[in-house]
mmCIF file as Biopython writes it, N, C-alpha, C and O atoms, coordinates in Angstrom:
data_model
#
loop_
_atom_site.group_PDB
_atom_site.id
_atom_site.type_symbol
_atom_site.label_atom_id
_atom_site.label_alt_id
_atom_site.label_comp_id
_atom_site.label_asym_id
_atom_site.label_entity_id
_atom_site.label_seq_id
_atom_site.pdbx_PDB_ins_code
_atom_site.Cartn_x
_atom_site.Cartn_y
_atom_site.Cartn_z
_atom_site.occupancy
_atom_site.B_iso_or_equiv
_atom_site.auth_seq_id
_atom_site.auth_asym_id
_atom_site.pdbx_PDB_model_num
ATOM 1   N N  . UNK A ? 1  ? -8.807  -3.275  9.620  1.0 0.0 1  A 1 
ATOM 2   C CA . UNK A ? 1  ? -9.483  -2.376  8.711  1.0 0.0 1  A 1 
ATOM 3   C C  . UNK A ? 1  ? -9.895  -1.133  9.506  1.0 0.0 1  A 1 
ATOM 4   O O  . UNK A ? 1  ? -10.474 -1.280  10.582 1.0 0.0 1  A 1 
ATOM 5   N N  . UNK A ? 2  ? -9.606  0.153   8.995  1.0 0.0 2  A 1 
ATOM 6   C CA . UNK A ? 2  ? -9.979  1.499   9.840  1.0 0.0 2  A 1 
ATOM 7   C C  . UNK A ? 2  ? -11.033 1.800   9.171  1.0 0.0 2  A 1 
ATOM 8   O O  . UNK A ? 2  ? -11.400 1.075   8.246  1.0 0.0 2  A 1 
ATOM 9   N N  . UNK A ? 3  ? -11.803 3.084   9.569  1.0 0.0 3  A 1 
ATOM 10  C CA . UNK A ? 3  ? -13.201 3.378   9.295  1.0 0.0 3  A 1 
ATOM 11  C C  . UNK A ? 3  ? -13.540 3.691   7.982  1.0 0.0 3  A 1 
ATOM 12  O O  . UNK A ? 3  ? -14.464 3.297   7.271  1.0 0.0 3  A 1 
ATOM 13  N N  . UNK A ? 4  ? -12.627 4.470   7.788  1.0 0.0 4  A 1 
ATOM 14  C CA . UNK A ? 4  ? -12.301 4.825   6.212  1.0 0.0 4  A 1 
ATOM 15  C C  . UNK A ? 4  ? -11.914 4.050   5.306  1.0 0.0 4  A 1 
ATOM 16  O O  . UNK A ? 4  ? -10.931 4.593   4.801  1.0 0.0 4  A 1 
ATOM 17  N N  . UNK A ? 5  ? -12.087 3.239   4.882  1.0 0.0 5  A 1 
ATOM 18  C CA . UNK A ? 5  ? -11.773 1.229   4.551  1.0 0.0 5  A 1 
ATOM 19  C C  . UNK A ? 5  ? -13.455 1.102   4.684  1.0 0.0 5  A 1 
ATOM 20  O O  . UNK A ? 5  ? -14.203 1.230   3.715  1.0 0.0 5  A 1 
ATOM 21  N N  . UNK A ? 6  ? -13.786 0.903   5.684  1.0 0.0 6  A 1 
ATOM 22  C CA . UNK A ? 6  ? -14.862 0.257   6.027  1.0 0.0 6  A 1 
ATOM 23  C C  . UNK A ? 6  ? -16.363 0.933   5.444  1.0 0.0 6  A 1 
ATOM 24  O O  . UNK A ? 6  ? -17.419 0.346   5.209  1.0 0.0 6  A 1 
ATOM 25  N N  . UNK A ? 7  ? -15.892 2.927   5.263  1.0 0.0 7  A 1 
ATOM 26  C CA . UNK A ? 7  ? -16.920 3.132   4.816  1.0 0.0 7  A 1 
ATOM 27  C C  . UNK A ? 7  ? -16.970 3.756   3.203  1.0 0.0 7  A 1 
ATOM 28  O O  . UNK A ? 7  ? -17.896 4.288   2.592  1.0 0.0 7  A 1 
ATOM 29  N N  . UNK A ? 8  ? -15.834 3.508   2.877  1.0 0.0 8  A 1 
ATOM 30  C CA . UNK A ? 8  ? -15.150 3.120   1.085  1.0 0.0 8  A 1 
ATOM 31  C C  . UNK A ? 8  ? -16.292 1.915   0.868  1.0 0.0 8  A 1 
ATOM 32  O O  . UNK A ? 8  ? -17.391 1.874   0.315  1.0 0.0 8  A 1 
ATOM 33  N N  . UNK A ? 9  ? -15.508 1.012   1.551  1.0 0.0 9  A 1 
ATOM 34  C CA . UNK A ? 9  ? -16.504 -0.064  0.557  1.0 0.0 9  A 1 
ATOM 35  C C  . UNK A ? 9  ? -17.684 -0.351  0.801  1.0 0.0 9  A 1 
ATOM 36  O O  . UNK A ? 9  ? -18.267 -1.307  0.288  1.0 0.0 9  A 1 
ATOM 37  N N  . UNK A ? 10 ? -18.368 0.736   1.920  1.0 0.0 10 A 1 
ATOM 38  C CA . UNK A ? 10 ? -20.083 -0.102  1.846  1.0 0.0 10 A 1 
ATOM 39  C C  . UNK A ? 10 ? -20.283 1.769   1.487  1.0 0.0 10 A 1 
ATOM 40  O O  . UNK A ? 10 ? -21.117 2.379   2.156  1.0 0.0 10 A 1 
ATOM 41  N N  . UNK A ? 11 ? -19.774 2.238   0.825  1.0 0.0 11 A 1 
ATOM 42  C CA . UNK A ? 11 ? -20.392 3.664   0.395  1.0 0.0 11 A 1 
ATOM 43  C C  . UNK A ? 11 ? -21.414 3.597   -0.812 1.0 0.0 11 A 1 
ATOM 44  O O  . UNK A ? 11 ? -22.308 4.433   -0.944 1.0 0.0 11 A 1 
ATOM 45  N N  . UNK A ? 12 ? -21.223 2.564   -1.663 1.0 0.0 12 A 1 
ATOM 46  C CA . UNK A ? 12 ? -22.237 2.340   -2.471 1.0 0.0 12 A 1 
ATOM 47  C C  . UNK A ? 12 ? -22.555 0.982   -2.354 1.0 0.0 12 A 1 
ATOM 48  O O  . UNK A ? 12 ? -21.891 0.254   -1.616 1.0 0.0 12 A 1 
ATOM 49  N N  . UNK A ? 13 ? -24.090 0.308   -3.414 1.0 0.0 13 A 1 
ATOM 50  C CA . UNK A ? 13 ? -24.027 -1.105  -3.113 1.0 0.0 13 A 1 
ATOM 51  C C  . UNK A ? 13 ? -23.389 -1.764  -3.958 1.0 0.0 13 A 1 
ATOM 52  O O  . UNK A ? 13 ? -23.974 -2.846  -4.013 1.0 0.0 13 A 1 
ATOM 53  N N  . UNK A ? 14 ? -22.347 -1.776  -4.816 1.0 0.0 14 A 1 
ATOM 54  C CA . UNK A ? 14 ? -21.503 -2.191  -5.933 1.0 0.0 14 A 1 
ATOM 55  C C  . UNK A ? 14 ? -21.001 -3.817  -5.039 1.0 0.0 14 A 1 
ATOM 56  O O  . UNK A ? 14 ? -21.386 -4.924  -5.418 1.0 0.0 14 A 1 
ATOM 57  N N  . UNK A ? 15 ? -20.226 -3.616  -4.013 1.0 0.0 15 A 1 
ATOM 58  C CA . UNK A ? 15 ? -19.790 -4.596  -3.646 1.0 0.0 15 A 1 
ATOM 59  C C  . UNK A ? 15 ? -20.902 -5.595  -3.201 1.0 0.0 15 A 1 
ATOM 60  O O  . UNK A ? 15 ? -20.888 -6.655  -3.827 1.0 0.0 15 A 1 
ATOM 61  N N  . UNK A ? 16 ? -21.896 -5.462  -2.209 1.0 0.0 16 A 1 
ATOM 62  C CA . UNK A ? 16 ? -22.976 -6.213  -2.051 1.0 0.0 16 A 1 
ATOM 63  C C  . UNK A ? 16 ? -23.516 -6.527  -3.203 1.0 0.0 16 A 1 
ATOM 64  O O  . UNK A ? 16 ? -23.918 -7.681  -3.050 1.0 0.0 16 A 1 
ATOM 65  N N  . UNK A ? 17 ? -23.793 -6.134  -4.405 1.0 0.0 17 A 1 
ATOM 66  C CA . UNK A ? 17 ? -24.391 -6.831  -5.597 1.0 0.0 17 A 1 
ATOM 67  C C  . UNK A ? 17 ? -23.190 -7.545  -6.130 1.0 0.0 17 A 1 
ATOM 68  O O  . UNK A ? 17 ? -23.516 -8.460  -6.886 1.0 0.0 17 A 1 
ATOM 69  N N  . UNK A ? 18 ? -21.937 -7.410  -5.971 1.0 0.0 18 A 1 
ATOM 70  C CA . UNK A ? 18 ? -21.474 -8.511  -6.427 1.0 0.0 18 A 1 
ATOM 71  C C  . UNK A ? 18 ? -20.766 -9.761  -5.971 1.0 0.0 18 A 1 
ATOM 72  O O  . UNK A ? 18 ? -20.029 -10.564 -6.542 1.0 0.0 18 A 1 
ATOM 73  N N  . UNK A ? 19 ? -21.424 -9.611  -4.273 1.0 0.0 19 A 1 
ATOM 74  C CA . UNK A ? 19 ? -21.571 -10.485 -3.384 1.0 0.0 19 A 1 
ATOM 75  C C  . UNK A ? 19 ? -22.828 -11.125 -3.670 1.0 0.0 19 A 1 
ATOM 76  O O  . UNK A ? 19 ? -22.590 -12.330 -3.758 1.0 0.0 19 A 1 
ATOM 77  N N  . UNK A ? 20 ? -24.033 -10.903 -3.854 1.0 0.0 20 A 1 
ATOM 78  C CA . UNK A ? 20 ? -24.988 -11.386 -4.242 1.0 0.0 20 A 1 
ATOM 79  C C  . UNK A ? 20 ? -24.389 -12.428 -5.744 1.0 0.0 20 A 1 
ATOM 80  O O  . UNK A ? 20 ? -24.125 -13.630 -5.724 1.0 0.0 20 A 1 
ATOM 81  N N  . UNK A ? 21 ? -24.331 -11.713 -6.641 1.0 0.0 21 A 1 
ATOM 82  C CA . UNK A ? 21 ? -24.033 -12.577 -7.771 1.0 0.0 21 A 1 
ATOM 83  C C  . UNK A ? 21 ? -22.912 -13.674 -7.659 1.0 0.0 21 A 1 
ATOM 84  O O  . UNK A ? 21 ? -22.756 -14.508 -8.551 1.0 0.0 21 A 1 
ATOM 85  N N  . UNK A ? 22 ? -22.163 -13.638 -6.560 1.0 0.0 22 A 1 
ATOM 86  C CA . UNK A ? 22 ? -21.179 -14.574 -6.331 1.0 0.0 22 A 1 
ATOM 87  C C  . UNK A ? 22 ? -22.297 -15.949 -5.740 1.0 0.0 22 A 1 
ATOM 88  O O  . UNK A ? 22 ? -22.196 -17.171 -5.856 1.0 0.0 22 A 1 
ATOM 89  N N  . UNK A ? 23 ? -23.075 -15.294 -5.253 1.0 0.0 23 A 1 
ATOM 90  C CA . UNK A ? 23 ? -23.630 -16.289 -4.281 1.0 0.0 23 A 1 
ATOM 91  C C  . UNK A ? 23 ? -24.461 -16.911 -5.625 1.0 0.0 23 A 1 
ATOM 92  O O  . UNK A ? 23 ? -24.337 -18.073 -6.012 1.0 0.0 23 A 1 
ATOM 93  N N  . UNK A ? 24 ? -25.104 -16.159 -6.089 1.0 0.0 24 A 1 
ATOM 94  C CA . UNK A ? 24 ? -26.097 -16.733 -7.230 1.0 0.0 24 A 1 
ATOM 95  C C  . UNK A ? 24 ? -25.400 -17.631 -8.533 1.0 0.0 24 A 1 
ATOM 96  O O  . UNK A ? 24 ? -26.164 -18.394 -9.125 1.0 0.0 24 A 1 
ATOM 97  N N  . UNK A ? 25 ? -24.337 -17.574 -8.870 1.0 0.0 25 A 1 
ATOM 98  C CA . UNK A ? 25 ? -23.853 -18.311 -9.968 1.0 0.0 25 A 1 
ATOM 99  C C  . UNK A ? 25 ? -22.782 -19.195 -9.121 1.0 0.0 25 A 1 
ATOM 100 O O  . UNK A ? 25 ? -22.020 -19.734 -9.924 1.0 0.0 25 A 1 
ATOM 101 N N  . UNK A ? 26 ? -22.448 -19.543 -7.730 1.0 0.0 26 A 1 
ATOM 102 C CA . UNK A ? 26 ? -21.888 -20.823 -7.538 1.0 0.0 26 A 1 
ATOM 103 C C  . UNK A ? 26 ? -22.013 -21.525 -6.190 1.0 0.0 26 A 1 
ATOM 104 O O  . UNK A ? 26 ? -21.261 -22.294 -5.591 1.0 0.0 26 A 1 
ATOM 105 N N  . UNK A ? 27 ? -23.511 -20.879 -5.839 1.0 0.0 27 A 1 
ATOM 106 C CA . UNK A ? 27 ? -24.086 -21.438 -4.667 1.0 0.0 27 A 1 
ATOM 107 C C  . UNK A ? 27 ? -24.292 -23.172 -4.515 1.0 0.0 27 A 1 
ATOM 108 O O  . UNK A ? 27 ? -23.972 -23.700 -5.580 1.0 0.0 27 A 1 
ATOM 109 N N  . UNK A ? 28 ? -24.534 -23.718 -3.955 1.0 0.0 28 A 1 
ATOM 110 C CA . UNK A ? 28 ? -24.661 -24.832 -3.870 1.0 0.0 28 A 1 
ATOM 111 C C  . UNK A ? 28 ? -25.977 -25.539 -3.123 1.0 0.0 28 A 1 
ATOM 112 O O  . UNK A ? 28 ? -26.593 -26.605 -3.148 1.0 0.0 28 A 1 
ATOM 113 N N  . UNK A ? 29 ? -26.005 -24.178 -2.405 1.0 0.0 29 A 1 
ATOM 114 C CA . UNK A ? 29 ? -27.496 -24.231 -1.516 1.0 0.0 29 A 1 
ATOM 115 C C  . UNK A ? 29 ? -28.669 -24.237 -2.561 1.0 0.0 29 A 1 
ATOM 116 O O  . UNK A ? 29 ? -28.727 -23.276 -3.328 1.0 0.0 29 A 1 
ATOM 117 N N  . UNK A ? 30 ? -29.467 -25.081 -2.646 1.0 0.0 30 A 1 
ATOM 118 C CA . UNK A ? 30 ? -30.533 -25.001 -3.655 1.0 0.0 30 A 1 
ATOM 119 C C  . UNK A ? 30 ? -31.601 -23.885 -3.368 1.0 0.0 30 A 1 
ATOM 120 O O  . UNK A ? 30 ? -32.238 -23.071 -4.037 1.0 0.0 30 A 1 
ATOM 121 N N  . UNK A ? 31 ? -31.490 -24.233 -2.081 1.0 0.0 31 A 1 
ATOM 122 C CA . UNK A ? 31 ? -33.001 -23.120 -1.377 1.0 0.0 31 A 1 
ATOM 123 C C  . UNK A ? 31 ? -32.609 -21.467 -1.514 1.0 0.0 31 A 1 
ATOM 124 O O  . UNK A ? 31 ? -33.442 -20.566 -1.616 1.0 0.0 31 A 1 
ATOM 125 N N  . UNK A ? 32 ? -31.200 -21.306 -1.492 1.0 0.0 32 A 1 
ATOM 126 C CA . UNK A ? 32 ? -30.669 -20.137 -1.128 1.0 0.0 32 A 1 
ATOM 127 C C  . UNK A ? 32 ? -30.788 -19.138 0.002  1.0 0.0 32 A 1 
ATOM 128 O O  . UNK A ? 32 ? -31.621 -19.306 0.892  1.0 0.0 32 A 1 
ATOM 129 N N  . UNK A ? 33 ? -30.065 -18.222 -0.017 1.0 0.0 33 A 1 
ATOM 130 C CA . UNK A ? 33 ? -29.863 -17.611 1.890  1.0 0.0 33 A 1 
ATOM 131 C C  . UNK A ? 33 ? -31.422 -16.745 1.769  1.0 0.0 33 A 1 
ATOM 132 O O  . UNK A ? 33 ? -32.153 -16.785 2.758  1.0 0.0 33 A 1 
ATOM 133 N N  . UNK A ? 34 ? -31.887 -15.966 0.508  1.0 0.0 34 A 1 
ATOM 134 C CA . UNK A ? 34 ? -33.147 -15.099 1.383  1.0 0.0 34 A 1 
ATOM 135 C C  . UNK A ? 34 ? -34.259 -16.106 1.119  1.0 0.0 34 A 1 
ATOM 136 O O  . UNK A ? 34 ? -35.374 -15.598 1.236  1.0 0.0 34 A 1 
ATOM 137 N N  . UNK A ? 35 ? -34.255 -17.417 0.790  1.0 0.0 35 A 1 
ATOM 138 C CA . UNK A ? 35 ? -35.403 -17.807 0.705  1.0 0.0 35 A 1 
ATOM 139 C C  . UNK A ? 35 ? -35.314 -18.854 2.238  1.0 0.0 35 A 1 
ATOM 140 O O  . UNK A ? 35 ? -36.373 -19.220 2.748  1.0 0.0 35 A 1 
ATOM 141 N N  . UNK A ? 36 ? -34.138 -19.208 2.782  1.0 0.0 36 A 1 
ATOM 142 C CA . UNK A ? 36 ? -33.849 -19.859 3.829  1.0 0.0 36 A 1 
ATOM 143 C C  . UNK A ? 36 ? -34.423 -18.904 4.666  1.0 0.0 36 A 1 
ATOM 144 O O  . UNK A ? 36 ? -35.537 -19.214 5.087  1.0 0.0 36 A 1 
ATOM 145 N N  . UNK A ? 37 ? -33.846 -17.520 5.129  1.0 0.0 37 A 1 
ATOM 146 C CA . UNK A ? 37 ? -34.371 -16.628 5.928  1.0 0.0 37 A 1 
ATOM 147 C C  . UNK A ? 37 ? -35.675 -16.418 5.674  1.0 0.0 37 A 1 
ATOM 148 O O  . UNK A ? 37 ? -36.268 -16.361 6.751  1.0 0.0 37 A 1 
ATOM 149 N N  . UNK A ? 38 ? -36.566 -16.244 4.558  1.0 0.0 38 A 1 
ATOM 150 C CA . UNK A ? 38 ? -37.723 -15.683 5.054  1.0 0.0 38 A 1 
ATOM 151 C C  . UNK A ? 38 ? -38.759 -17.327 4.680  1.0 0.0 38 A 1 
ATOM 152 O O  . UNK A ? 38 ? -39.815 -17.250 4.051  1.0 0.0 38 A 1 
ATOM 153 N N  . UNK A ? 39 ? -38.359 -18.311 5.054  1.0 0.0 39 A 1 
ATOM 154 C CA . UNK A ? 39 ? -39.104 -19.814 5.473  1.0 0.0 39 A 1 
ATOM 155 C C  . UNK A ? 39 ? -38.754 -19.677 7.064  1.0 0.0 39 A 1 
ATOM 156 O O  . UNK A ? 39 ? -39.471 -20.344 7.810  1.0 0.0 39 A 1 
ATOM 157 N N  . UNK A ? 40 ? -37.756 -18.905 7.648  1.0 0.0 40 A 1 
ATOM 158 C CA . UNK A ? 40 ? -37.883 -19.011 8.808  1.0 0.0 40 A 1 
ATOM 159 C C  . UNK A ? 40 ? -38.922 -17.989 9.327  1.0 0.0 40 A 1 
ATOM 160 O O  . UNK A ? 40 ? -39.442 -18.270 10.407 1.0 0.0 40 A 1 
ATOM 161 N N  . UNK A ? 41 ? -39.336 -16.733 8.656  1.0 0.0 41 A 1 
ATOM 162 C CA . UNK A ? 41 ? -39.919 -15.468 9.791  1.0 0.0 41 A 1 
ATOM 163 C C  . UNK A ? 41 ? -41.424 -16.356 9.621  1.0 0.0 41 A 1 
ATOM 164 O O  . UNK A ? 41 ? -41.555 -17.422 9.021  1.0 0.0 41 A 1 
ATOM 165 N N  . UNK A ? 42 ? -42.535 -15.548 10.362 1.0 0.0 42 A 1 
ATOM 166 C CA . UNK A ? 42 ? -43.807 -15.335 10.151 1.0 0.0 42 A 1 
ATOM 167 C C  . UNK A ? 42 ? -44.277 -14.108 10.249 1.0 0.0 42 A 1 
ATOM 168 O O  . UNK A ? 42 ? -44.487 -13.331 11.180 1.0 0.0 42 A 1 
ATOM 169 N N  . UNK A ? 43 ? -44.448 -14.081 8.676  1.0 0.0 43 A 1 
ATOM 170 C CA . UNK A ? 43 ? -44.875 -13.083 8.059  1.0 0.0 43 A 1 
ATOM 171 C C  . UNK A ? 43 ? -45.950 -13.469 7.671  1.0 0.0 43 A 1 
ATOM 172 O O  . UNK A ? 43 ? -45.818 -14.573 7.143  1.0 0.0 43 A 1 
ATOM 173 N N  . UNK A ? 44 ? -47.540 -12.921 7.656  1.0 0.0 44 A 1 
ATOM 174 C CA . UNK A ? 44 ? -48.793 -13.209 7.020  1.0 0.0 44 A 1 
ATOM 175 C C  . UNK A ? 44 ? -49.146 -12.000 6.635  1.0 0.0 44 A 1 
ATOM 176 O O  . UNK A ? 44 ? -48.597 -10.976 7.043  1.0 0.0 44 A 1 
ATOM 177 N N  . UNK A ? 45 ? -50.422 -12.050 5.532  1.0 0.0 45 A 1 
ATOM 178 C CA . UNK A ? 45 ? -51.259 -11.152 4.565  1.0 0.0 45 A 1 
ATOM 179 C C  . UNK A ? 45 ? -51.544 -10.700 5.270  1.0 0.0 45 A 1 
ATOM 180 O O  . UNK A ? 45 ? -52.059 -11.176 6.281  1.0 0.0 45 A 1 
ATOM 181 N N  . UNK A ? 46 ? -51.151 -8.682  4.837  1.0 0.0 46 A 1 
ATOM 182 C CA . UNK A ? 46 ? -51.730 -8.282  5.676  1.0 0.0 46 A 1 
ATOM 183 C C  . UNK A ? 46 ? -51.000 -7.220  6.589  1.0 0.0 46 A 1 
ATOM 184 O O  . UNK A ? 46 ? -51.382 -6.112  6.964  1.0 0.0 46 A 1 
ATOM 185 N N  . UNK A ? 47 ? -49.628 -8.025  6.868  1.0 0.0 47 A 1 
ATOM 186 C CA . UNK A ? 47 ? -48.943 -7.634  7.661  1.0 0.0 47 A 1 
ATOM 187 C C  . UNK A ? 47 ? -47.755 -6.357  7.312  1.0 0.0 47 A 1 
ATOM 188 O O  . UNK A ? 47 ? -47.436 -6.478  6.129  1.0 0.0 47 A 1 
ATOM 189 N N  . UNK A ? 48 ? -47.334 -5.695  7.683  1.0 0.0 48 A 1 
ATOM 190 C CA . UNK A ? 48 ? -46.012 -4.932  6.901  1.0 0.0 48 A 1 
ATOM 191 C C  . UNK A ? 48 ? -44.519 -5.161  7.735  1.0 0.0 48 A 1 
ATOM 192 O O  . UNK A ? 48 ? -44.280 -5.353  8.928  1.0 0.0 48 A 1 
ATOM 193 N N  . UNK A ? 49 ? -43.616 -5.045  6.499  1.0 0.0 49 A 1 
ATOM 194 C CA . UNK A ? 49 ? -42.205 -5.453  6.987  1.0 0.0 49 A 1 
ATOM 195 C C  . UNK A ? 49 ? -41.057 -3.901  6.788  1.0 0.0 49 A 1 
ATOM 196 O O  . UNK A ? 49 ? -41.003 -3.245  5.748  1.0 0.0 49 A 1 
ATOM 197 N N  . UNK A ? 50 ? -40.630 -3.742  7.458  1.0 0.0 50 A 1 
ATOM 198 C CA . UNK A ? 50 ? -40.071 -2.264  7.769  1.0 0.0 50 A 1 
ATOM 199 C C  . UNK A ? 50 ? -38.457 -2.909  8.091  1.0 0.0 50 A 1 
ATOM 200 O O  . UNK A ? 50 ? -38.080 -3.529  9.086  1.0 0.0 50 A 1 
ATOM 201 N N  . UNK A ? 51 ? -37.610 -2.475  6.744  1.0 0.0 51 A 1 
ATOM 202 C CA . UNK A ? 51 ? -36.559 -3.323  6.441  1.0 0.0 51 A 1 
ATOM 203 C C  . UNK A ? 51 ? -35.642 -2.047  6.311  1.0 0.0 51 A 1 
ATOM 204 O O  . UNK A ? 51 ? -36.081 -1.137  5.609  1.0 0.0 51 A 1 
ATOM 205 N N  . UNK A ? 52 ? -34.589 -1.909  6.828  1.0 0.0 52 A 1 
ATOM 206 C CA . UNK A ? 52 ? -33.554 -0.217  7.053  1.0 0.0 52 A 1 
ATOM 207 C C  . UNK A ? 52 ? -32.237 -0.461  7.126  1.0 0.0 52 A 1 
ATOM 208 O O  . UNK A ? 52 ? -31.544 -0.795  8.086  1.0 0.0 52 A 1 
ATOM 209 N N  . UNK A ? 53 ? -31.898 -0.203  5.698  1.0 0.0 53 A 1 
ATOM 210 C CA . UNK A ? 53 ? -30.197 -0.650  5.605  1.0 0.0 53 A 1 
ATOM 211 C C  . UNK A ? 53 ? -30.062 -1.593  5.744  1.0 0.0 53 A 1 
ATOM 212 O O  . UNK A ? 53 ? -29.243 -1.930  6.600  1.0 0.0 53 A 1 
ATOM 213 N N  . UNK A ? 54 ? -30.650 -2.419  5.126  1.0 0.0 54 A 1 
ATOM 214 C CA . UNK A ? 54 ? -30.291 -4.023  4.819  1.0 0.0 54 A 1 
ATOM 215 C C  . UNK A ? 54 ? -29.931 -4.443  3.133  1.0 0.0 54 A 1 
ATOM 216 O O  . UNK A ? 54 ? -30.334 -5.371  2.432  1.0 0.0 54 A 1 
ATOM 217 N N  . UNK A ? 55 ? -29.288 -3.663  2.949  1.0 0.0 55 A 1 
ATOM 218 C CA . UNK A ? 55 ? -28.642 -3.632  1.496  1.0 0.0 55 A 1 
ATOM 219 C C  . UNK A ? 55 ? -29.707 -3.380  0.757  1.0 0.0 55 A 1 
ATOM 220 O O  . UNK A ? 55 ? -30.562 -2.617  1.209  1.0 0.0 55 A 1 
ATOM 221 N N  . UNK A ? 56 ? -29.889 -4.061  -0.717 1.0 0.0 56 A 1 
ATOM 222 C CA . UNK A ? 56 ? -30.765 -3.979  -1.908 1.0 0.0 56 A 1 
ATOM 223 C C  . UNK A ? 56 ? -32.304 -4.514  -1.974 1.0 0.0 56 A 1 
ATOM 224 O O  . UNK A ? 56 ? -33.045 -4.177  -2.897 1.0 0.0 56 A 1 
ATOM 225 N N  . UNK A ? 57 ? -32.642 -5.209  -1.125 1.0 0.0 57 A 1 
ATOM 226 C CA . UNK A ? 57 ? -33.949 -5.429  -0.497 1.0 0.0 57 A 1 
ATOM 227 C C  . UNK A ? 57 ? -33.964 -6.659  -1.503 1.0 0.0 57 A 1 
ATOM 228 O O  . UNK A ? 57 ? -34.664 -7.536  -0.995 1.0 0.0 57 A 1 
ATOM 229 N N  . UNK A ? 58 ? -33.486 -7.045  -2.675 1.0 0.0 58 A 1 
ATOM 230 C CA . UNK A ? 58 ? -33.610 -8.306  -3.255 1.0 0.0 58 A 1 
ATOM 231 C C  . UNK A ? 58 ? -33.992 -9.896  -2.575 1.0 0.0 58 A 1 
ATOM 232 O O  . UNK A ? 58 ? -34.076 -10.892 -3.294 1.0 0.0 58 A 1 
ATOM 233 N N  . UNK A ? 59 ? -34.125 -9.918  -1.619 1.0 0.0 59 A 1 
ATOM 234 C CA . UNK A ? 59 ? -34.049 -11.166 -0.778 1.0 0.0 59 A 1 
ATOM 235 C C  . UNK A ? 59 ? -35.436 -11.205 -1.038 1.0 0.0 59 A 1 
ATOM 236 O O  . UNK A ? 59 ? -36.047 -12.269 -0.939 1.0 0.0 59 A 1 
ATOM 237 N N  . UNK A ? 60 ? -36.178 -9.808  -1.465 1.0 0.0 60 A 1 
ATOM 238 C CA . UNK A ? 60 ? -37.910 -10.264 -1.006 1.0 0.0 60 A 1 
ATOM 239 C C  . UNK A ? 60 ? -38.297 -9.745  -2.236 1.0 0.0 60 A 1 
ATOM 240 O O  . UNK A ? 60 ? -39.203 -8.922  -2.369 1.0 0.0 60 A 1 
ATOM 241 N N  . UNK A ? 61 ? -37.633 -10.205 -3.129 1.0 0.0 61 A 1 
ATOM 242 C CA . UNK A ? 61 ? -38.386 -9.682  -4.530 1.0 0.0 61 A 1 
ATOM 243 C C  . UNK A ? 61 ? -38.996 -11.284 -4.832 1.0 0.0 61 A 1 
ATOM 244 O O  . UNK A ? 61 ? -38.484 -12.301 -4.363 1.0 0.0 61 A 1 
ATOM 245 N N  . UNK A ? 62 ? -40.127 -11.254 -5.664 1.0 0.0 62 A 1 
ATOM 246 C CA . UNK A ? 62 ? -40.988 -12.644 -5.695 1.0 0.0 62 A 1 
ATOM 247 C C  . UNK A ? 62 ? -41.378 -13.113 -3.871 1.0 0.0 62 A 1 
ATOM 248 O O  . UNK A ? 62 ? -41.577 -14.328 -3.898 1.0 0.0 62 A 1 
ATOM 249 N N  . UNK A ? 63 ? -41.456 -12.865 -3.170 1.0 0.0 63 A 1 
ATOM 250 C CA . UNK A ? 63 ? -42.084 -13.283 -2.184 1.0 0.0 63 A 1 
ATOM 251 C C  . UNK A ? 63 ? -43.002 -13.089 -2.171 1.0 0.0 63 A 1 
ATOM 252 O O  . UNK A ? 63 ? -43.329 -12.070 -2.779 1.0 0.0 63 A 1 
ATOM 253 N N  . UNK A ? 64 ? -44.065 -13.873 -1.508 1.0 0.0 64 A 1 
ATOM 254 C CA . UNK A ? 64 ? -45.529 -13.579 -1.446 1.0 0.0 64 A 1 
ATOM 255 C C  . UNK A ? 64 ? -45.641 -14.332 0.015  1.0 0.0 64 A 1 
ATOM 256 O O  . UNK A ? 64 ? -44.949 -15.256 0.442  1.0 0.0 64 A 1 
ATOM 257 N N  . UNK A ? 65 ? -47.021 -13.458 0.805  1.0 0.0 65 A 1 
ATOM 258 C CA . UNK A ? 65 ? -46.958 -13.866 2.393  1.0 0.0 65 A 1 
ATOM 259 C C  . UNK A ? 65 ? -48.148 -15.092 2.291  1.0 0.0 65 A 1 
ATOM 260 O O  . UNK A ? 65 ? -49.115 -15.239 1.544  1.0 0.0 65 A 1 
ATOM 261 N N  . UNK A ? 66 ? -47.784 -15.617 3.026  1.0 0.0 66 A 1 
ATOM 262 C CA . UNK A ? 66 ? -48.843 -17.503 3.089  1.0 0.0 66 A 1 
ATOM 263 C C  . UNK A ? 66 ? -50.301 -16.645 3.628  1.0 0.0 66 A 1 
ATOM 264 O O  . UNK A ? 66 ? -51.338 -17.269 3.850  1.0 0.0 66 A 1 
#
């Protein structure tokens, strides 16, 4: 894949959202990948998370810090 390939398809988030929805209608993982990842960080009240080009930020929608 050359650069121009590479920056076609992450030029918008079209493809990542429908990588997301792939994952969401035939996942198998019950817990799912952003709720797996953020049971791993420590994050507490209080604190701020500074997140940069990490696609649609959806992984932390409904999260709440312990």
């Amino acid at each position: 894949m050359n650069d121009e390939n590479i920056k076609q398809q992450y030029s918008t988030a079209d493809n990542l959202n429908t990588r997301i929805s792939i994952h969401q209608k035939y996942s198998v993982n019950r817990q799912g990948f952003g709720n797996w990842i953020f049971s791993n960080y420590q994050i507490y009240k209080g604190m701020s998370v500074l997140e940069l080009g990490c696609g649609t930020g959806e992984m932390w929608l409904g999260k709440t810090m312990p």
